[in-house]
N, C-alpha and C positions, 0 to 999 in steps of 0.2 A: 504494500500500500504506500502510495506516495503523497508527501506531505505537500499540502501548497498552501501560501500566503492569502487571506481573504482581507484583511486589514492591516493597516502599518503607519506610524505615528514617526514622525524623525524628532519629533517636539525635545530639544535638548541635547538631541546627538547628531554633534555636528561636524562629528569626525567620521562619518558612517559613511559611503557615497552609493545614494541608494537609485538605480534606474527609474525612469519615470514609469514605465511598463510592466510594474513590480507584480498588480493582481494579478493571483495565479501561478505566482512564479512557485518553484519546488523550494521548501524551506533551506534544503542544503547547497544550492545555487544564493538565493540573494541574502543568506547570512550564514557567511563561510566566515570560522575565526581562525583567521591565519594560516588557512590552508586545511584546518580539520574541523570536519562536522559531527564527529560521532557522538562527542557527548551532547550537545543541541539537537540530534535525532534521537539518543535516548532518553534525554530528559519528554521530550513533544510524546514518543510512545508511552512514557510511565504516564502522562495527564490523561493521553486517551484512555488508559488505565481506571483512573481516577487518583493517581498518585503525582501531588507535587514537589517539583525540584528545585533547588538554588546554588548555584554553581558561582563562582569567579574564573572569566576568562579573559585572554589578552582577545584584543581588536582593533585593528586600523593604528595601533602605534597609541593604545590606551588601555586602559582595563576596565570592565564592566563586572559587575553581579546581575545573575541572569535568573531571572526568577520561572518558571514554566507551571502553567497551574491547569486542571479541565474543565472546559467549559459549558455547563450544563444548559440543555431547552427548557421551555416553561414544563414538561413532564417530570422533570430531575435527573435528563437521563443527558451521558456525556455527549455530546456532539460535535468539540472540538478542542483548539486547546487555546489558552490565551496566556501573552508571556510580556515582560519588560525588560529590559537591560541600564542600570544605572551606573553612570559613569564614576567609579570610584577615585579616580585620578586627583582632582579638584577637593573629594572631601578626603581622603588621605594628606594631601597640602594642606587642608583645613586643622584637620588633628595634627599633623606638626606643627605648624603654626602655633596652633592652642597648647600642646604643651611645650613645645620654646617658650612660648609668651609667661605659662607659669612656672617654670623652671627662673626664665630672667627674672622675674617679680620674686620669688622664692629668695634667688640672690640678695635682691634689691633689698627685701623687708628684714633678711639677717643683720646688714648694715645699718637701717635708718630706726628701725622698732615699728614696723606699719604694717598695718591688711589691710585688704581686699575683700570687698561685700558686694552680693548680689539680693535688696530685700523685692518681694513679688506682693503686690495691690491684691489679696483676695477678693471675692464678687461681694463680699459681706462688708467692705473696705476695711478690713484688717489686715496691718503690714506682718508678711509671713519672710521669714530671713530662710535665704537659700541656699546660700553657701558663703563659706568664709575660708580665703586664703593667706598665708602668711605670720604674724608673731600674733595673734589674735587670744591664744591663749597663754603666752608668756604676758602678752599684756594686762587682759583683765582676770586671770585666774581661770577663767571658765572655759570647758568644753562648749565643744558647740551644739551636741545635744541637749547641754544643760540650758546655756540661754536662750535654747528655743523653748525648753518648758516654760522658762521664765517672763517670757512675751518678746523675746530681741534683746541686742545693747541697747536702744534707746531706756531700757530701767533701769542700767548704769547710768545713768547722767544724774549727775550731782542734784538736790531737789534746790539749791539757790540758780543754779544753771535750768531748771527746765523750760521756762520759757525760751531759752535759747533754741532748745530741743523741738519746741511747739513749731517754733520760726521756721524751723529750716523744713518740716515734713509741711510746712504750710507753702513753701514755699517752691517744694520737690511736687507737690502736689497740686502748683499750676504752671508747670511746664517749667520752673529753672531752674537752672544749675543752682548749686550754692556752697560756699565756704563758710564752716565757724568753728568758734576754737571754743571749748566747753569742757568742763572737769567729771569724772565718774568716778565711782567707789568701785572698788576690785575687789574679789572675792574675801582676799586678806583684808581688806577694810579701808585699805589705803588709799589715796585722792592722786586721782593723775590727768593731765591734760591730753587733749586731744586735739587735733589739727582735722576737720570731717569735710570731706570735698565729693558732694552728692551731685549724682546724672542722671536726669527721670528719662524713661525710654517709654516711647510710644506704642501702642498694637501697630500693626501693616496696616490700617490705613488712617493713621495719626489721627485719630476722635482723641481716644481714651489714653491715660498713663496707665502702665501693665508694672511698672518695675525701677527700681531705682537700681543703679550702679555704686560703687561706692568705695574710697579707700581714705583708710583714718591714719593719723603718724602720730605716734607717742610724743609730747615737746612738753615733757614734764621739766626736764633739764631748761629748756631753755626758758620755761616760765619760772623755777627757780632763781635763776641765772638774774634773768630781769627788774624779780622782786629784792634779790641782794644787791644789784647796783644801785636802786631806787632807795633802798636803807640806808646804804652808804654814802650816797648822794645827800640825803636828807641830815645824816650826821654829821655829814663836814658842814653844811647847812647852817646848824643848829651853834658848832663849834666855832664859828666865825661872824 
């Protein structure tokens, strides 16, 4: 029995070079990978089957995951097969990319004392924390399971600081950025500054805010720093 094409989508493979004359064609003629069809005429027999397959093959100088599935009539009974192929190339770039990006960040947050936040808008509008990379819990003590029990970092924030706190999700939450520097209590009980530089991100078609981005830097030091110069400042001051 021979297989032949009834339908064909190029929508994103644009490495493919598919003839215009394609209906009809024998499946192992107009999608040959690299010279061998055996395993895309066995996967196409296991759907008429009723068994589907997922494969990764090379093609045209790329790589695809080939998914082959059977295609049932309004009876439920098979009557052919239906299949896609996604180009893995691009999202493999994508995953290296993404973890260079946090590996460099990883680097970055050993040296300076900072993380990386991603919190998500639930439909209820309660801010749900997604994830947290970097000194996150050198800094405040906490696992990141535990201050999700806890409601987020936003219940570290200092309670003379929260208004600051109010500002800035007031402010994340019509569309801008925002920077503020604000104090929290840490699990040991201790008060430490923060540096908070929030990104609200839109749905696909920019109505609604879905998400805030986020990375905070410990500048406990250098709010130390500032309060001793200003003491000192003030008692030569006072001495003269």
């Amino acid at each position: 029995m021979q297989l032949r094409v009834l339908a064909f989508s190029t929508t994103g493979v644009i490495a493919v070079d598919v003839p215009t004359d394609w209906r009809g064609s024998p499946v192992d003629e107009l999608l040959t990978f690299d010279g061998s069809t055996d395993e895309l005429l066995v996967a196409h027999r296991k759907a008429l089957e009723g068994e589907s397959s997922t494969f990764d093959h090379p093609w045209a100088d790329r790589a695809y995951q080939v998914h082959v599935a059977p295609k049932y009539d309004v009876a439920g009974v098979v009557d052919g097969c239906i299949g896609f192929a996604q180009d893995l190339v691009d999202y493999w770039r994508a995953e290296e990319s993404l973890y260079q990006s946090e590996v460099r960040y990883r680097v970055i947050s050993k040296l300076t004392g900072a993380y990386a936040y991603s919190t998500r808008l639930a439909t209820d509008g309660t801010l749900v924390l997604e994830w947290v990379i970097g000194d996150f819990l050198q800094i405040t003590g906490y696992p990141l399971e535990e201050i999700k029990r806890l409601g987020g970092p936003l219940t570290l924030i200092h309670p003379a600081d929260r208004a600051i706190g109010v500002k800035r999700t007031q402010r994340l939450l019509a569309g801008h950025s925002h920077v503020s520097e604000f104090r929290i209590i840490t699990k040991s009980g201790a008060t430490r500054w923060l540096r908070d530089y929030g990104r609200p991100v839109r749905d696909p078609q920019e109505k609604w805010i879905v998400r805030f981005y986020g990375t905070a830097q410990d500048i406990t030091d250098r709010k130390q720093a500032e309060q001793a110069l200003r003491e000192s400042e003030e008692r030569f001051r006072l001495a003269f």
